[in-house]
C-alpha positions as CSV (number, residue, x, y, z in Angstrom):
1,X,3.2,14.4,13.9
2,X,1.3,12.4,11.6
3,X,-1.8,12.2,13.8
4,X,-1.8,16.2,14.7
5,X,-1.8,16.7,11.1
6,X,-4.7,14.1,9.9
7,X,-6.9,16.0,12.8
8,X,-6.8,19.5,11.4
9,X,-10.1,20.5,10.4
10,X,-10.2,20.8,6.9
11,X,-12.5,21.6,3.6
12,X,-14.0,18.5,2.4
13,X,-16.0,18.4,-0.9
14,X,-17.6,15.2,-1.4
15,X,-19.0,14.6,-5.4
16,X,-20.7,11.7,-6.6
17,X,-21.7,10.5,-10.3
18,X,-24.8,10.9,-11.0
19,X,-24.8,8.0,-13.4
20,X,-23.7,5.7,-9.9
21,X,-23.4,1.7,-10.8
22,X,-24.2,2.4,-14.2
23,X,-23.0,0.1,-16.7
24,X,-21.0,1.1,-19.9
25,X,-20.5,-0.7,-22.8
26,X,-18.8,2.0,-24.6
27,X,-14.9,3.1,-24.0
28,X,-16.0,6.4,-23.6
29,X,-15.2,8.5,-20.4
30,X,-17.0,8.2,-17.4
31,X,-17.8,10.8,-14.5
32,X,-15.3,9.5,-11.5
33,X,-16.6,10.1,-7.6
34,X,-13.9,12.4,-5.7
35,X,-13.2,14.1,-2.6
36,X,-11.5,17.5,-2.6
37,X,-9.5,18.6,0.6
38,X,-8.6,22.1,0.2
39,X,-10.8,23.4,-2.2
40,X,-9.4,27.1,-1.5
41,X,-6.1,25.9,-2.3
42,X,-5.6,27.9,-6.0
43,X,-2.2,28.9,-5.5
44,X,-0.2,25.2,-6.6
45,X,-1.3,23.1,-9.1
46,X,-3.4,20.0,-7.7
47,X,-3.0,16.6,-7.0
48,X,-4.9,13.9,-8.3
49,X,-4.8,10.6,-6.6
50,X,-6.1,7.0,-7.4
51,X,-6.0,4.2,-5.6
52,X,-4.6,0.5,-6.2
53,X,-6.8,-2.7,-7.4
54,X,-9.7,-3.4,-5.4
55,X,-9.4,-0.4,-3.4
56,X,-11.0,2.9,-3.3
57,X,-10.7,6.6,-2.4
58,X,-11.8,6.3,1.2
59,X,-8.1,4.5,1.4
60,X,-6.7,7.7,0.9
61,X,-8.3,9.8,3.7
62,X,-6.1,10.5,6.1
63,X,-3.1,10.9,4.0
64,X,-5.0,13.2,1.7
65,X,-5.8,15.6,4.6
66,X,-2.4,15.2,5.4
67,X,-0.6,16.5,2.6
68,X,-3.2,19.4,1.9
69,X,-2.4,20.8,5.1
70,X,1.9,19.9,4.3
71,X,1.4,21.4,0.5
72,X,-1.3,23.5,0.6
73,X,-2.2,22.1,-2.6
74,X,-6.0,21.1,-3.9
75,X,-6.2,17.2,-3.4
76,X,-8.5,14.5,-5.1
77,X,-8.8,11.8,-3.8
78,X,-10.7,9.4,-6.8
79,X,-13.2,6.2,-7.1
80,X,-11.3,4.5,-10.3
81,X,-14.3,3.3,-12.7
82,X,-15.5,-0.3,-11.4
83,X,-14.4,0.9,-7.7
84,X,-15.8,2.7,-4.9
85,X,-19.3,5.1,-5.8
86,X,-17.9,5.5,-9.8
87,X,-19.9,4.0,-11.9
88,X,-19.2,0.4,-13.3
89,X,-18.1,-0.4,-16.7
90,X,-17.5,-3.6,-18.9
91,X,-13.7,-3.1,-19.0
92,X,-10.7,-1.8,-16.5
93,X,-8.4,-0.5,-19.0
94,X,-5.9,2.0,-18.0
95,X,-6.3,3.9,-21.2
96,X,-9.9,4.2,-20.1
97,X,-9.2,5.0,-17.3
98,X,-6.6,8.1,-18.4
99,X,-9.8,8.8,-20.4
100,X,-11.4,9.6,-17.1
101,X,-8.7,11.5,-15.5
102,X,-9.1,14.0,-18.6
103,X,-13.0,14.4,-17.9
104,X,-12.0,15.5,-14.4
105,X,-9.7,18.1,-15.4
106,X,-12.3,19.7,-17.7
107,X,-15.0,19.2,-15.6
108,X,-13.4,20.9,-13.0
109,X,-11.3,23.5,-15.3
110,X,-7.9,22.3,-14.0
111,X,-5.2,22.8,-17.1
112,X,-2.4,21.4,-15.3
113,X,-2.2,18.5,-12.5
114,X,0.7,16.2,-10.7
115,X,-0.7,13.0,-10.1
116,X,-0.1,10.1,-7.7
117,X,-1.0,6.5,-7.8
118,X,-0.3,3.1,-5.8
119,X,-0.5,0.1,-8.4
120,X,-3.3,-0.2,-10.5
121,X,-3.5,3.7,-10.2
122,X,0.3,3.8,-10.3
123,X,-0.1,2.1,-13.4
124,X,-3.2,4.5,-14.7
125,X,-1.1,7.7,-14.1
126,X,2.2,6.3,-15.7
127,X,0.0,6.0,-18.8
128,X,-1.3,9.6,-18.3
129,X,1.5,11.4,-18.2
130,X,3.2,9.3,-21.5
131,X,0.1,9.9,-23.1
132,X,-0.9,13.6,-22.0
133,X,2.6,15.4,-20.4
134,X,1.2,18.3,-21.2
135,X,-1.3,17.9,-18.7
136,X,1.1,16.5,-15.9
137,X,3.8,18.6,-14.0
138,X,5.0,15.2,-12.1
139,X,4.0,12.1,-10.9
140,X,4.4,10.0,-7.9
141,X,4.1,6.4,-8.7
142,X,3.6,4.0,-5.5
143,X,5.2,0.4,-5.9
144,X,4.2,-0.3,-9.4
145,X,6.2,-1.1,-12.3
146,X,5.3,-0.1,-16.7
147,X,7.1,-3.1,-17.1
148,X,6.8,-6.4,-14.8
149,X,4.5,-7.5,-12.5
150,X,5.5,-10.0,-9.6
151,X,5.2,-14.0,-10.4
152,X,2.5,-14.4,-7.6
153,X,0.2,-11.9,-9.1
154,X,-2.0,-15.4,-9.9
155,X,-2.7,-15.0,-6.2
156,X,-5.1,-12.1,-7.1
157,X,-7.7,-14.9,-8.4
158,X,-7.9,-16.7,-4.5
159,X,-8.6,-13.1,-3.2
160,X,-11.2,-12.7,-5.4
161,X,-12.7,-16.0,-5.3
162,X,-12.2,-15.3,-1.5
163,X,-14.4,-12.0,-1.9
164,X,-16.9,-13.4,-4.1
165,X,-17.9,-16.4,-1.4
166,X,-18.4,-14.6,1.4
167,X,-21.5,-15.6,3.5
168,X,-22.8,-12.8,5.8
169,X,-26.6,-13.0,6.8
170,X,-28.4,-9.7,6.5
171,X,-29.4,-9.8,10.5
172,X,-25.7,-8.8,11.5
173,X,-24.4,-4.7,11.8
174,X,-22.0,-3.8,9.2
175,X,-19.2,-3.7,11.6
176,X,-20.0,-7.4,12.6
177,X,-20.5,-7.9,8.9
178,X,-17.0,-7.0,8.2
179,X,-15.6,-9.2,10.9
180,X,-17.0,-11.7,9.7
181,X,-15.9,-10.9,6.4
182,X,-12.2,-10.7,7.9
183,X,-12.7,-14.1,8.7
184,X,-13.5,-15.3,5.2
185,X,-11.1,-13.8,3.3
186,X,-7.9,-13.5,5.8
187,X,-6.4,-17.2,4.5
188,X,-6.5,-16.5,1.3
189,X,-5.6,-12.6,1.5
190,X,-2.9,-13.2,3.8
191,X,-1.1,-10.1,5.3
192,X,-3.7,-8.1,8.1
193,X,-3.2,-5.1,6.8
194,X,-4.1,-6.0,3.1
195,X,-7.6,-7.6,5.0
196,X,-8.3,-4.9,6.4
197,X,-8.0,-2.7,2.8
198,X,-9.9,-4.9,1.0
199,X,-12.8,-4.8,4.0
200,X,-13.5,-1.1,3.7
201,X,-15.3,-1.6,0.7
202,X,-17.8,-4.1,2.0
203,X,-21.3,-2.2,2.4
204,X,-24.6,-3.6,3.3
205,X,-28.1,-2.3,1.4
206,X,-31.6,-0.8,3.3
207,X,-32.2,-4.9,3.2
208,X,-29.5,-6.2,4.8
209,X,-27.9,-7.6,1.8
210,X,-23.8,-7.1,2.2
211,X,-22.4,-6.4,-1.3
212,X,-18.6,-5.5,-2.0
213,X,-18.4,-1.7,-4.1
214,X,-15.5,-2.9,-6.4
215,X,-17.1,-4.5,-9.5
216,X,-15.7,-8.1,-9.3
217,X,-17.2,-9.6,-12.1
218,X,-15.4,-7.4,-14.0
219,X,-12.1,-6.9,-12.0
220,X,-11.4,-10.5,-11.5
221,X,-13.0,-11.7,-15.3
222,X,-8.9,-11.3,-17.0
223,X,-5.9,-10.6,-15.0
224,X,-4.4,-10.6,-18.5
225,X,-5.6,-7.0,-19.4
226,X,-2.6,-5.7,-16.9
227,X,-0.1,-7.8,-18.4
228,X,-0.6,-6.2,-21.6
229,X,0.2,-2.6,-19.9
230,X,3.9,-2.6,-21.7
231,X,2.5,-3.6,-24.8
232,X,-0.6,-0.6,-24.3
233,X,2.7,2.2,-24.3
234,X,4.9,1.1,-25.9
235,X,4.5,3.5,-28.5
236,X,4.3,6.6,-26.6
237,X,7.3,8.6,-26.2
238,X,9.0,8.8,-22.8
239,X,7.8,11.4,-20.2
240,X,10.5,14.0,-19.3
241,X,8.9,15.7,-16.1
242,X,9.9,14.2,-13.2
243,X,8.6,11.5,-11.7
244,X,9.3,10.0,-8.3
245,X,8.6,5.7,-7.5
246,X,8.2,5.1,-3.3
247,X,8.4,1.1,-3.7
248,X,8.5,-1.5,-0.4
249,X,11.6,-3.5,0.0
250,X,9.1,-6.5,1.3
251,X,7.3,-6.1,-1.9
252,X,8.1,-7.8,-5.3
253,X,6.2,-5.3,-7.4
254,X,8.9,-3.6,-8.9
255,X,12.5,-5.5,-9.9
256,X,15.8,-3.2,-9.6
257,X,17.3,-4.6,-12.9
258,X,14.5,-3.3,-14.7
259,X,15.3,0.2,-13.4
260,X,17.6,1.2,-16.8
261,X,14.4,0.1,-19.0
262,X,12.2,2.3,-17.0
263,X,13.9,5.2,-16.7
264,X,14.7,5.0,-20.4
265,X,10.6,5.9,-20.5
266,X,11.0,8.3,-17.3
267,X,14.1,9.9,-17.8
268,X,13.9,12.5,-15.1
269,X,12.8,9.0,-12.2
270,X,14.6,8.8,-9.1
271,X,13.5,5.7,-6.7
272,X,13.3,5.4,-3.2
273,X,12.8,2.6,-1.1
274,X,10.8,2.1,2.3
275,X,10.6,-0.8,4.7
276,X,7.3,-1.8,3.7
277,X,5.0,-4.1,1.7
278,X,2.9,-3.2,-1.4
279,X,0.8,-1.1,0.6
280,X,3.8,1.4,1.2
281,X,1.9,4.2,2.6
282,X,-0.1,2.0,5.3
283,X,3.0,0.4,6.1
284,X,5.5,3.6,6.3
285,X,2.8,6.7,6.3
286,X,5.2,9.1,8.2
287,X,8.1,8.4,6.0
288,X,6.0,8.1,2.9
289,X,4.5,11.5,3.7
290,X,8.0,13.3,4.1
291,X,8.8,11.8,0.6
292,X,6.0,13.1,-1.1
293,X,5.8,16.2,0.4
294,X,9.3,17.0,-0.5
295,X,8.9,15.6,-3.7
296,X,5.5,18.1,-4.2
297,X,7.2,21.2,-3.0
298,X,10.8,21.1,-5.5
């Protein structure tokens, strides 16, 4: 089922930043690459999704295509700042980040979105919809909690020490590039499927030179910033729309006694759990897509 639907042949819009790799030193807004699938899709409010840590848009593919043809909705798929072709800033602050979001809706005249994120991004469109609900119908938030993170989150500095030593001379194809790659950073990285995430964003120049599209000087400069995400909305009042979290029983992302505390910021959450890692909707696409889906279509 799942593969008839990622093969239907679909619109694809593919916009770029002009102000690509850029550096910012402001906290002003910045112009976000996205993909649109079903850009003839006016009838249902669309979707805006971002991607976790490290990640990017092209993550989101298949799924994407997926759900426009399941929902008939308008999908964007989008390059968080410091990841994928969106331009690079000095910081990677959700509230920037929301900032971002917002530029997209007027850029592209939407009024109203529902919005959909797996960690980081989970985190960026938790913030959204406390600090804009007016903007947001719903959201689907993907294995990430407003409140804890897990205690081995520490682990993200040997992935990105991992990422930042890579060796790959410039006479090799990408694709041997990125096995080689594999092969740098799979003891450190650990589960296959989380390698093989983070080696979609290694690119290689006109002069051979491989380079990573995630900014990593800035991404792995203070884990601390995302510990400070309670503290960053604690002031907002709670959303009332609903909200839906998809959360891996094999993950530690998200801990069940701290269910009261959220949903005392998301009244209107309901929680569902899938026999899967953090990467949920790698590990359980099928499944995950039904949930959504159903979710979307209430």
């Amino acid at each position: 089922m799942f593969a008839a639907l990622i093969s239907r042949n679909l619109k694809c819009i593919n916009c770029y930043a002009t102000t690509k790799f850029r550096s910012f030193s402001d906290v002003g807004p910045v112009k976000m690459s996205y993909t649109v699938y079903g850009e003839n899709n006016t009838r249902n409010l669309p979707l805006f999704i971002m991607h976790g840590l490290l990640g990017s848009q092209r993550n989101w593919r298949a799924l994407a295509k997926a759900l426009e043809a399941r929902t008939d909705k308008m999908i964007y798929t989008v390059d968080a700042r410091n990841h994928g072709d969106s331009p690079h800033t000095s910081d990677l602050i959700s509230a920037h980040m929301v900032m971002d979001a917002v530029e997209l809706m007027k850029d592209r005249g939407i009024k109203k979105v529902c919005v959909m994120g797996h960690s980081m991004g989970g985190r960026t469109m938790m913030h959204f919809a406390l600090k804009h609900p007016e903007l947001v119908d719903r959201a689907i938030i993907i294995d990430m909690s407003p409140i804890t993170l897990p205690q081995d989150f520490h682990l993200l500095e040997e992935i990105c020490k991992a990422m930042e030593s890579i060796n790959i001379p410039a006479k090799y194809s990408l694709s041997e590039g990125r096995k080689l790659a594999e092969d740098q950073v799979k003891d450190s990285v650990g589960a296959l499927v989380t390698v093989q995430y983070l080696i979609m964003n290694l690119k290689k120049r006109e002069n051979g030179e491989f380079y990573w599209m995630p900014n990593l000087k800035v991404i792995c400069k203070d884990f601390g910033l995302f510990k400070k995400f309670k503290d960053d909305i604690k002031y907002l009042p709670p959303y009332k729309g609903p909200v839906m979290f998809i959360c891996g029983t094999q993950s530690n992302f998200i801990e069940l006694s701290t269910w009261p505390d959220i949903q005392r910021m998301f009244p209107n959450a309901e929680i569902h759990w899938l026999d899967a890692g953090h990467l949920v909707h790698f590990d359980q696409p099928e499944n995950f897509l039904d949930l959504v889906v159903e979710f979307l279509k209430r």
